[in-house]
C-alpha positions as CSV (number, residue, x, y, z in Angstrom):
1,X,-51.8,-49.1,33.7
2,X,-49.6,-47.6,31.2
3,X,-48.1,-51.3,30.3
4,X,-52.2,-52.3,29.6
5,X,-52.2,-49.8,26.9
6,X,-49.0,-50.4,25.4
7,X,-50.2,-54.4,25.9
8,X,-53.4,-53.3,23.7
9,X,-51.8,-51.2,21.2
10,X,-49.6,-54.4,20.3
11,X,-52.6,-56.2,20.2
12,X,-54.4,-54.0,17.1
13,X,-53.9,-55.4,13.8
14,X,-52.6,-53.8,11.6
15,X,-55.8,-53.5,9.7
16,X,-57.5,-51.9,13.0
17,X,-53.9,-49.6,13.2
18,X,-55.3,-48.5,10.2
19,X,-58.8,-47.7,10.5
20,X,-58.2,-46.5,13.9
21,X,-55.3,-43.9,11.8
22,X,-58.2,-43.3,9.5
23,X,-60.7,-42.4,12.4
24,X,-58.8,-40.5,14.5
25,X,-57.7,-38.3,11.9
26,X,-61.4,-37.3,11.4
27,X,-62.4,-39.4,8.0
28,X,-66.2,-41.1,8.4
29,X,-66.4,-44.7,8.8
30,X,-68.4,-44.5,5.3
31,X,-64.6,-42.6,3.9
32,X,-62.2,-44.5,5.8
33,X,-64.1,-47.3,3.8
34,X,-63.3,-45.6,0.3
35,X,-59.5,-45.6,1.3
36,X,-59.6,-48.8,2.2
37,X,-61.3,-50.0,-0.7
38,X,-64.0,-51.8,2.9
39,X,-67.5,-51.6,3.0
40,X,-68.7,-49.0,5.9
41,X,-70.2,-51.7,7.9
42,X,-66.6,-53.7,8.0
43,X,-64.7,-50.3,9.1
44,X,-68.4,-50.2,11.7
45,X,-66.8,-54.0,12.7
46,X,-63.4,-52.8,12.7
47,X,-63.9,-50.0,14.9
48,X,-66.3,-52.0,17.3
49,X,-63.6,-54.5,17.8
50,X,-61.0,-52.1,18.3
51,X,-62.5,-50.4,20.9
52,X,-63.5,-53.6,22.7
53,X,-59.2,-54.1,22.7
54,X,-58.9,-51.1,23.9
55,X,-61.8,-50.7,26.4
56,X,-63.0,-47.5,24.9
57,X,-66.3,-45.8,24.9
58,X,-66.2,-42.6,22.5
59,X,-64.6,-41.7,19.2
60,X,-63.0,-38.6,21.4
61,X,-61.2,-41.3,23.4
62,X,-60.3,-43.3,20.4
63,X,-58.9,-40.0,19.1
64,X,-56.9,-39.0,22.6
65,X,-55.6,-42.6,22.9
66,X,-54.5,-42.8,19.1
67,X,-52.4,-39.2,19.7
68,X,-51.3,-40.3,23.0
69,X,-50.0,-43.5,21.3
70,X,-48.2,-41.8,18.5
71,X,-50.8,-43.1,15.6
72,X,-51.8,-39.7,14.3
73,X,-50.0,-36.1,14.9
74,X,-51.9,-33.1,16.1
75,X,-49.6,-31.2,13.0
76,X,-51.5,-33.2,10.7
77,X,-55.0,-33.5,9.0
78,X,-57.0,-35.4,7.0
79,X,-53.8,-36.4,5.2
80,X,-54.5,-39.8,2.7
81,X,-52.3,-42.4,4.0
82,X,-51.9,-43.9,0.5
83,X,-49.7,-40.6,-0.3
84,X,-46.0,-40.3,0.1
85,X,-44.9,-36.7,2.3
């Protein structure tokens, strides 16, 4: 099982690793948009096909599989990925 996931998580663009960053860290699909400079019903797309990869139901387990995974840090919140730490 854990090689399916690690299959899927190299199957995410890099435009999904992004939105999923985005999601996971709490922004709206309508903010993740703004960051993106996308249209809330592409990040709507994005997440919809992202979770199809992944065979996920929730935003929770979007959220659990993107910590698990090492895309987002319980540490940090909200942070704008466009800015350097």
């Amino acid at each position: 099982m854990a090689t399916r996931a690690k299959k899927a998580a190299i199957s995410l663009t890099q435009r999904e690793q992004e939105v999923l960053r985005l999601l996971a860290d709490g922004y709206s699909n309508e903010e993740a948009g703004q960051i993106l400079n996308l249209s809330r019903r592409t990040i709507e797309a994005h997440r919809a096909r992202i979770m199809l990869k992944l065979n996920l139901h929730t935003l929770p387990a979007l959220v659990k599989y993107s910590i698990q995974h090492g895309l987002v840090s319980v540490d940090k919140h909200r942070s704008d990925p466009r800015m350097p730490e």
